[in-house]
N, C-alpha and C positions, 0 to 999 in steps of 0.2 A: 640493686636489681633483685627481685624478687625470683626466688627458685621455682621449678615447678611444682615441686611439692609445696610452697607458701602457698602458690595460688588456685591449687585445686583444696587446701584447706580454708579458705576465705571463700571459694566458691559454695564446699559444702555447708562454713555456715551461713553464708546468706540463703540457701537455701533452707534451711534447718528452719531461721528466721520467719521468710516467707511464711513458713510452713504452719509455724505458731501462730500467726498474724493471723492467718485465714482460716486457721482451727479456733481463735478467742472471736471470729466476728463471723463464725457460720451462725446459717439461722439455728434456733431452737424451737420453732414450735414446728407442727407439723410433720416430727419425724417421723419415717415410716419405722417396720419395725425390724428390716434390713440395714436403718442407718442408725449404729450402736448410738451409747452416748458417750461422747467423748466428757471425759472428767479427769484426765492425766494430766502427765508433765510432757514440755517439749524440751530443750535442750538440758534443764533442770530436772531432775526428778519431784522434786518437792514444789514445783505449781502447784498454787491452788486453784481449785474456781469456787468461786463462793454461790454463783449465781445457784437460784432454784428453777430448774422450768419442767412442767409436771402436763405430760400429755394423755388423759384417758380417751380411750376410742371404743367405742361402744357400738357395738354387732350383737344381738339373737340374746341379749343376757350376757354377753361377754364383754370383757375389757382390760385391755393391757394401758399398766402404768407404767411410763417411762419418767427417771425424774435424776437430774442432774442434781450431785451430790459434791460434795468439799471431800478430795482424796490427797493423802500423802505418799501413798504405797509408792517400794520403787514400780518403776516403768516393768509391765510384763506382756506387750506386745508392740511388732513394728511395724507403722506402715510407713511404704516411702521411707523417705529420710526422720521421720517423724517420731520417735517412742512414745507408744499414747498406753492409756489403760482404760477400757470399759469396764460400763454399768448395764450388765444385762438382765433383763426381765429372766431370763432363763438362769442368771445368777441368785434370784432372792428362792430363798428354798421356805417351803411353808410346810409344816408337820399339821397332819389335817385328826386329830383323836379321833378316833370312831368312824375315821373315812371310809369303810366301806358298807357304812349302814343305811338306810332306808334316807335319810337325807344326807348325812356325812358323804354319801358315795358320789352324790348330785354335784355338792362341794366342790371336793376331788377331779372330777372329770370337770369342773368350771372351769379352775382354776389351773388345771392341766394343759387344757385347752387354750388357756390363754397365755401359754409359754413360761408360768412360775415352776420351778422346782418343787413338785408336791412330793412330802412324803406321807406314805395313808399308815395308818399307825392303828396299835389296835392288838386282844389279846391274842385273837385271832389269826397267827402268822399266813395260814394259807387263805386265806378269804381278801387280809391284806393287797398280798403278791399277786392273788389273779386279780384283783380290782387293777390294782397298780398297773400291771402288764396290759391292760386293754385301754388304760388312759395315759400311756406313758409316764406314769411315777416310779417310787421305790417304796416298795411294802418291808415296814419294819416292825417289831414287836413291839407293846407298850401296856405296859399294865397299869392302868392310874390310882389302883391301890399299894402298887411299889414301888417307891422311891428310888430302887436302884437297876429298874429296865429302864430309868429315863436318860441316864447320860450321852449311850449311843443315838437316839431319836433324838433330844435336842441339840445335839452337835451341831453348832455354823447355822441355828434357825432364827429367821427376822421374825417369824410370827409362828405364833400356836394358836389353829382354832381346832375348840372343843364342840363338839358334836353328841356328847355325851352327859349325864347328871354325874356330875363330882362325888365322892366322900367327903372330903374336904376342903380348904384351900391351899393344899401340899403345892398343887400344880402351877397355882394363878402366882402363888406367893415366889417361886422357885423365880418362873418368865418375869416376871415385874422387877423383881429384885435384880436383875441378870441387866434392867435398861431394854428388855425386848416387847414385843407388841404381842397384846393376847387378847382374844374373841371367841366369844363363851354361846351358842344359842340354846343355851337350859332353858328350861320354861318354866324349873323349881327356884322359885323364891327365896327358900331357904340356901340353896348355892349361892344365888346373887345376890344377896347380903352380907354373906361370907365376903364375897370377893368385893363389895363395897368399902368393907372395912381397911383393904389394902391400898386405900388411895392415899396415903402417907408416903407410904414406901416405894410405890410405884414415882410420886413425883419426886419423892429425895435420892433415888436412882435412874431417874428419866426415863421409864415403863411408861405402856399406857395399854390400857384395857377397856374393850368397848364392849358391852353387855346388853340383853334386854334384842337382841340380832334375830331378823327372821318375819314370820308371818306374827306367831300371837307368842309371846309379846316381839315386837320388831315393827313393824307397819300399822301395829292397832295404838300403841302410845306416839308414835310418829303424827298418827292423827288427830290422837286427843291431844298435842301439844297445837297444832294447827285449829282445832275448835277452840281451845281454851285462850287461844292469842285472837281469836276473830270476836270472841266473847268479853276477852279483858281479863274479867276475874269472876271464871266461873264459882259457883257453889256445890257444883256434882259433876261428875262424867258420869256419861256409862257407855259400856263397850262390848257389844253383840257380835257373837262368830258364830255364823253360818258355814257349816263343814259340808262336803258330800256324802250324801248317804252311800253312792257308788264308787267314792275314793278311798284308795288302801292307807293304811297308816302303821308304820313303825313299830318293832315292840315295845319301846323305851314311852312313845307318847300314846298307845295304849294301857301301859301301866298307869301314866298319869293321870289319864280319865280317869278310868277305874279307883283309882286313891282318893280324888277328886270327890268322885261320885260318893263314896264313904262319907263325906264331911257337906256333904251339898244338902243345902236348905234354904229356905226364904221361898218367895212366891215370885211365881212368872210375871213377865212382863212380854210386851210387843213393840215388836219396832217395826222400821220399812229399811229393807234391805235393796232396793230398787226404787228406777224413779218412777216406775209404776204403782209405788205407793200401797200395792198391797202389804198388810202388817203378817206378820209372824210372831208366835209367840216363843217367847226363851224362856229356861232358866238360871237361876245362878249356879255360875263355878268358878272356880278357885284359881285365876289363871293371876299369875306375875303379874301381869300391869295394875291391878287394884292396889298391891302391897307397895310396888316402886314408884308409882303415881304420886301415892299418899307421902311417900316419904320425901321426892322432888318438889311437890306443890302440896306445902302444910296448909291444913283447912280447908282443902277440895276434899267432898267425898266419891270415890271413886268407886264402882260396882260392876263384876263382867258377869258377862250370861252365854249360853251356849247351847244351839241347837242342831240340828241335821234340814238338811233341805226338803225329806221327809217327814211331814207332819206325824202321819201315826207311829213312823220309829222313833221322834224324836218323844212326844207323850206315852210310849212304850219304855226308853229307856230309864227317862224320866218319874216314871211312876214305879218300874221294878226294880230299874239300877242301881238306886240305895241299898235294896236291903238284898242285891246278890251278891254287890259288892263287899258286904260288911262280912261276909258269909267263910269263912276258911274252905270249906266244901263247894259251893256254889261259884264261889269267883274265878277258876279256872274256866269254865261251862261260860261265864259273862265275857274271860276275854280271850278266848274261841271265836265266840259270836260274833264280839267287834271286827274281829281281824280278818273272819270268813265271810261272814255274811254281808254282801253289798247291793243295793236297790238303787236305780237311781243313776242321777247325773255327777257328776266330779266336780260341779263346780264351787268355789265358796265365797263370800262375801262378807264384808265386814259391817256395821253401823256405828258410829263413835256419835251420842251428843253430851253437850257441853249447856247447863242450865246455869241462871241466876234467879233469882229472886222466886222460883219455885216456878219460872215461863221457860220452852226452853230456847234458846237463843240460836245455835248454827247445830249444824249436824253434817257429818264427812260420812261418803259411802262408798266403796268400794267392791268392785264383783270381776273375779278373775276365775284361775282355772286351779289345777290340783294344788292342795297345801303341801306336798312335800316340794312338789316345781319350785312353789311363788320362796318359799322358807328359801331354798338352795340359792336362788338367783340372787335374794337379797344378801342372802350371807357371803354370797362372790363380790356380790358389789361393795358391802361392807368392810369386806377384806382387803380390797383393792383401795379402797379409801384410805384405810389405815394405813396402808403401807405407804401411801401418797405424802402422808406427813400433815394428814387436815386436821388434824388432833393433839393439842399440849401432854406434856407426860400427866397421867393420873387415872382414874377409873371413872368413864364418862357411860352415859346410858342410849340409845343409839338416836329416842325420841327428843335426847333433849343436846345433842350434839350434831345431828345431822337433820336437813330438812329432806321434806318430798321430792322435791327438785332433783337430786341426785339418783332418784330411782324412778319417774316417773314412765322413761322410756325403755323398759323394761316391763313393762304390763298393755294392755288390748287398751286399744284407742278409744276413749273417757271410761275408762276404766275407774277412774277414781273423780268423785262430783262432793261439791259442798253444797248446803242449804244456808244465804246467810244472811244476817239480822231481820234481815226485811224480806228472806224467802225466798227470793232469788237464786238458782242453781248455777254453779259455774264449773269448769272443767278443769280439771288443774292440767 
C-alpha cells in the first residue's frame, strides 16, 4: 500500500508531466508580448526545443521580435509546478554607437520602444544618459578610437549598430570574431570595404554583419537590385536622391557632402522623381552604392547623383560648392550654411533605373518624408531582422540580402512605384 507521501509525489509528477505536455504543444505563433517565450526545461533542466518560431509585429515603424530559441541553461524561473526559462525581447540588449546623434538617437528610442535593451553609447557620457533616460536605455561611454572603453559597453551584447563613420575595422573585426551580430549605416565607402573584408572571419566564427543600412545607401540599392532583377542584366544603374531643402541634417552627413562636394564632377543629368513626370535635374556625388554596386554586380556601371528639392539651391550649391568646399577658409562658412539655412519642404525622394542595351528598361521611385525619420525606421527594421536569425553568419549588404517586402509598411501609401518593361507603373 502506497504511503501518503508516495502518493502525493506521483501526484506532483503527473502534474509536473501534464505540465510539459501542454508547454511542448502551446501554440507559437501569435504571441502577445505578455506571453514570454517559453524555451526551458520541465522536470529536466537540460530540455531542448529546437523548434524556431519568430513573430514580428509591426506598429508606426516599430517591431518586436520574439523567437524561440534551443537553451540548456539551468531552469531560473517558476511557474506552477513547472521550472521554465524565458527569452525576453527585453533580454537582447543592443549597444546603439552614436545613439544619441541626429539619427543614432531615432535608432535608440525605436528600438527602446520596442522593449530591446538599448545601450546608447558614445563619447559623450552626458548626452548619452539624458538620451537614454527619456527612451528607457543605459548611457555608457565608448570611444571607437579606444580599444579599451569597449569592454564595459560590449558586455552580454547580441548586436552592435554603428551610427557613426569608423577609423577602422577595430570595431566590426572585435563583434564578428566574438559570433555576435553587427549593423553599420556609414555612407563612407571606404568603412564598408574595410568591413567587407571580414567576411572570412565573421563566417569561421558564426558573426554576421549587414551593412549598406538606411535611406542612401540602404533603400536606394534595395531598389536598384529590384530594377536590375525586372531588367535581367542590366548594363548601368543610376540612382538620384532628392533631399529637402527644408530638412535638417546631421554633422557627420554634412561633412560628407561637403567631402563629397570636393571631389564632385561630371555633368548633370534629369530624372522624374514623381509620377507626375516632371524631370529634375541632378548632379553627380559620391554616395556608397556606385562603389558597392559595382563590386556585387561586376560589369554593371553604376552612377549616383544628388540634388535638393529646390532648384536654385540645388544649381547654387552645385556651381559654388566645389570650390567653397576645397577651401580650408571658406568650408566652415559652407557647412554653417547647410546645417542653418533651410527653404522649403522636407520631403525626399528617390529615382533608381536600370538600362540595357543603351534603352532604359524599369525604373523604381520612391517619395516619403524627412531622411533622418525614413534612415532610422529602416535601420530599426534592419536591426530587428537581424536579430530574427534571416541572415547566414558573414558580411552581407542590406540590398542584396533583404527585399522590399520587409519594409514596405513602414513608408505612406504607394510610396514606392515601378516603371516596368513595357511601362506600366505598379505599387509595391
Amino acid at each position: 500500500m502506497r504511503t501518503v507521501a508516495q502518493r502525493r509525489r506521483r501526484s506532483a509528477l503527473l502534474w509536473v508531466a501534464a505540465l510539459a505536455v501542454a508547454a511542448a504543444i502551446w501554440p507559437t505563433q501569435g504571441l502577445s508580448r505578455s506571453c514570454r517565450q517559453l524555451v526551458g526545461s520541465g522536470a529536466s533542466s537540460d530540455l531542448q526545443w529546437r523548434q524556431t518560431a519568430t513573430r514580428i509585429d509591426h506598429q508606426e515603424g516599430r517591431a518586436n521580435a520574439y523567437r524561440r530559441i534551443q537553451h540548456k541553461t539551468p531552469c531560473n524561473r517558476v511557474v506552477g509546478w513547472l521550472p521554465t526559462s524565458f527569452l525576453r525581447v527585453d533580454a537582447v540588449h543592443i549597444l546603439v554607437v552614436g545613439g544619441y546623434g541626429h539619427v543614432g538617437g531615432r535608432v535608440s528610442k525605436i528600438l527602446a520602444s520596442s522593449g530591446y535593451a538599448v545601450r546608447v553609447a558614445g563619447r559623450n557620457i552626458k548626452k548619452a544618459r539624458r538620451l537614454a533616460a527619456n527612451v528607457g536605455a543605459e548611457g555608457v561611454f565608448f570611444d571607437a578610437c579606444e580599444g579599451r572603453s569597449w569592454d564595459a559597453a560590449l558586455s552580454g551584447i547580441e548586436l552592435v549598430v554603428v551610427c557613426i563613420d569608423l577609423p577602422d575595422d577595430g570595431l566590426p573585426r572585435r563583434v564578428l570574431a566574438s559570433g555576435k551580430r553587427y549593423m553599420d549605416i556609414s555612407a563612407d565607402d571606404r568603412v564598408l570595404n574595410a568591413i567587407e573584408r571580414l567576411d572570412p572571419v565573421a563566417k569561421e566564427q558564426g558573426g554576421t554583419a549587414l551593412l549598406s543600412v538606411g535611406l542612401a545607401p540602404g533603400l536606394t540599392n534595395m531598389m536598384a537590385h529590384a530594377v536590375a532583377h525586372r531588367v535581367g542584366a542590366p548594363q548601368e544603374i543610376n540612382i538620384a536622391v532628392m533631399l529637402g531643402a527644408g530638412d535638417s541634417h546631421g554633422t557627420k552627413a554634412t561633412d560628407w557632402m561637403i567631402a563629397e562636394l570636393a571631389q564632385a564632377e561630371g555633368r548633370s543629368r534629369t530624372f522624374s522623381f514623381a509620377r507626375d513626370q516632371r524631370r529634375r535635374k541632378a548632379w553627380p556625388l559620391g554616395f556608397a552604392d556606385q562603389h558597392v554596386l559595382m563590386r556585387i554586380m561586376p560589369g554593371v556601371r553604376v552612377r549616383t547623383y544628388f540634388t535638393l528639392n529646390n532648384h536654385f539651391l540645388s544649381a547654387y550649391l552645385f556651381s559654388i560648392g566645389p570650390l567653397l568646399s576645397r577651401s580650408r577658409w571658406l568650408r566652415p562658412f559652407l557647412r554653417r550654411a547647410l546645417m542653418l539655412f533651410r527653404f522649403g519642404s522636407r520631403r525626399t525622394a528617390i529615382a533608381v533605373t536600370a538600362s540595357r542595351d543603351g534603352a532604359q528598361a524599369a525604373t523604381a521611385r520612391f517619395e516619403g518624408g524627412e531622411e533622418a525619420k525614413l534612415t532610422a525606421q529602416i535601420a530599426a527594421r534592419a536591426a530587428i531582422l537581424l536579430l530574427a536569425g534571416v541572415l547566414q553568419p558573414g558580411v552581407h549588404h542590406l540590398g542584396q540580402a533583404v527585399g522590399l517586402d520587409q519594409f514596405v509598411d513602414l513608408f505612406e501609401p504607394d510610396a514606392l512605384s515601378f516603371d516596368g518593361p513595357m511601362g506600366q507603373v505598379t505599387s509595391a
